[in-house]
C-alpha positions in Angstrom: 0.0 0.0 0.0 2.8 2.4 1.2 4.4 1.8 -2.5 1.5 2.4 -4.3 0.7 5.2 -2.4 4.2 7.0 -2.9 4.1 6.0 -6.7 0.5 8.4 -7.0 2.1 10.9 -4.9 5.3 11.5 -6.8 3.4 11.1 -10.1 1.3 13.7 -9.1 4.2 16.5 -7.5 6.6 15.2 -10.2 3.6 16.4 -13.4 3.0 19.4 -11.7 6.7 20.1 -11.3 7.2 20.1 -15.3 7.0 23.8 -15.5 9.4 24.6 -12.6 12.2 22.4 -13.5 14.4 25.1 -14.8 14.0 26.9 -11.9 14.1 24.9 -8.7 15.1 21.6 -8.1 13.0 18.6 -7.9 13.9 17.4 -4.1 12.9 21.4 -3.3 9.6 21.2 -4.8 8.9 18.0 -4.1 9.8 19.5 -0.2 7.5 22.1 -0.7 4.8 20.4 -2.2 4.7 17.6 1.0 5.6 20.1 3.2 3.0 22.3 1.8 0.4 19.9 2.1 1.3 18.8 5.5 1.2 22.3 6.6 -2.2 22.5 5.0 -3.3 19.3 7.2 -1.6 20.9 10.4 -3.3 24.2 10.0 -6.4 22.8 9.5 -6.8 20.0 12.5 -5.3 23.3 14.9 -7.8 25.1 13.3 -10.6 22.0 14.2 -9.5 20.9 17.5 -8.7 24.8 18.7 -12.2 25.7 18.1 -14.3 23.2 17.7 -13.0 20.6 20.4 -11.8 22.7 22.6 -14.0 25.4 22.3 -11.0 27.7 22.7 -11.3 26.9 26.5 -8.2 26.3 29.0 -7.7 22.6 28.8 -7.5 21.6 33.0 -5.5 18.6 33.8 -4.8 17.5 37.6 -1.5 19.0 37.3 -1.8 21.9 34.9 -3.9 24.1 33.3 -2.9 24.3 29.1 -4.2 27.3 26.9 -6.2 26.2 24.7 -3.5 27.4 21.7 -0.9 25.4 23.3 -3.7 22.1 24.0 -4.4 22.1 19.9 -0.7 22.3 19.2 0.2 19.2 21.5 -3.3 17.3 20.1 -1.9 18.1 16.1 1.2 17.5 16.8 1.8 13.6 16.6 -0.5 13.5 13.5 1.7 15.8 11.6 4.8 14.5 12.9 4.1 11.1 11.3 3.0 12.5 8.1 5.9 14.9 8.0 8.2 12.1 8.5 6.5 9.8 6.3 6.4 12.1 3.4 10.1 13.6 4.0 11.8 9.7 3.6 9.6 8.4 0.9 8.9 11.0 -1.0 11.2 14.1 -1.0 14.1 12.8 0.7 14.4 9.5 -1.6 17.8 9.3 -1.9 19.0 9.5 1.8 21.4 6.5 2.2 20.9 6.6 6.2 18.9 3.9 8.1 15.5 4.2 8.6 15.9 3.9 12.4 18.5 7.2 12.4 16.5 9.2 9.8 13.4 9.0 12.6 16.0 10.0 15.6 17.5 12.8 13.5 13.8 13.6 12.1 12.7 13.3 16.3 15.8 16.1 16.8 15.3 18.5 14.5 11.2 18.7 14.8 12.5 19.5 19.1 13.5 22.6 17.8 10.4 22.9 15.6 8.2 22.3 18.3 10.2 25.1 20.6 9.5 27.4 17.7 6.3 26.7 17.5 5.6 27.4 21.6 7.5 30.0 21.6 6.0 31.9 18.7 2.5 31.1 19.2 3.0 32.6 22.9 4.8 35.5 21.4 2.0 35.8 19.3 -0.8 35.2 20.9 0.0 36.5 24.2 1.9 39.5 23.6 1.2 40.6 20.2 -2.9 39.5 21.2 -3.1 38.3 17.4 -5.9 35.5 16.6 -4.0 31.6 17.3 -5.0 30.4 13.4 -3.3 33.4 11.9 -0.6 33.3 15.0 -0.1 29.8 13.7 0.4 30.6 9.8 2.9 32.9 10.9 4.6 30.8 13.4 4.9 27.9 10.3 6.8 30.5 7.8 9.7 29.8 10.4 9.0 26.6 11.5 9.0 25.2 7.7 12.3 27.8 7.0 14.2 25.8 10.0 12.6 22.1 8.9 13.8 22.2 5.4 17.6 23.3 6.4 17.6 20.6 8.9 15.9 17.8 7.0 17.9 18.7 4.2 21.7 19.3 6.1 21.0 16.8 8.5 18.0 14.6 8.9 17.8 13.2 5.4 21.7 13.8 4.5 22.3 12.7 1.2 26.4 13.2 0.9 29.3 14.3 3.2 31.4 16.9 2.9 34.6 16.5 1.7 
C-alpha cells in the first residue's frame, strides 16, 4: 500500500513540477509540495480541534492548566509529525542512504526545535502581540518550515558528506 501510495504521490508532485524544473530543483519542490500539504493538514486539525474541540477553553489537567493554543498544538502534533516524517523519507528525501531507524532520531531532533519554535512563537504571538492563534499559527509555520527544510535537508535526510 505504502508503494502504491508514494508512486500516485510522486506522479502527481513530479507532473505538476514540469514547468518549474528550470528553476528549482525537484527534491525542493517536491519538499515544498509535501511540506506544503502537510502544513495545510496541520493548519487545519489546529484550526478544528482549537475551536471546535476545545471550544478555545483552557484545557484543566490535575497537574496543569494548558491554553487552549498550546492544548491544539500538543493534540496536532503527533498526526503531523508522522506524516511529516512519512512524506520527508519516501517522497522528497528518496535518496538518503541513512537507516530508517537514524533518519526517525535525526527527524525526532530537529522537529524538538520545531516544536520550541512553535511554543515559543504562538505565545509571542498570541499573548503578547494579542493576534488570533490560526493566523498566530500561519505565521509561526513561515519559520517553522524555513528551519525544517535546512535541517531535514543538512542533517536529517543527509544525502552526501562533505569532503
Amino acid at each position: 500500500m505504502l508503494s502504491i501510495s508514494r508512486k500516485i504521490i510522486i506522479g502527481v508532485i513530479d507532473w505538476f513540477y514540469k514547468p518549474f524544473k528550470r528553476f528549482i530543483p525537484q527534491e525542493t519542490f517536491r519538499y515544498a509540495a509535501t511540506g506544503g500539504g502537510n502544513l495545510f493538514l496541520d493548519i487545519f486539525l489546529y484550526f478544528i480541534i482549537y475551536n471546535f474541540v476545545l471550544h478555545k477553553q483552557i484545557v484543566e489537567l490535575p497537574f496543569v492548566a494548558i491554553s487552549a493554543h498550546i492544548a491544539a498544538f500538543i493534540i496536532v502534533f503527533p498526526i503531523t509529525f508522522t506524516t511529516g516524517f512519512v512524506l520527508a523519507k519516501y517522497v522528497t528525501f528518496t535518496s538518503s542512504p541513512l537507516s530508517g531507524k537514524k533518519q526517525l532520531f535525526r527527524y525526532g531532533l530537529s522537529v524538538i526545535g520545531a516544536i520550541l519554535m512553535n511554543y515559543f512563537l504562538l505565545k509571542l504571538f498570541v499573548e503578547s502581540f494579542e493576534i488570533y492563534p490560526t493566523p498566530s499559527k500561519m505565521i509561526t509555520a513561515i519559520f517553522v518550515v524555513s528551519y525544517s527544510y535546512l535541517s531535514q535537508r543538512f542533517f536529517t535526510f543527509k544525502t552526501h558528506k562533505k569532503g
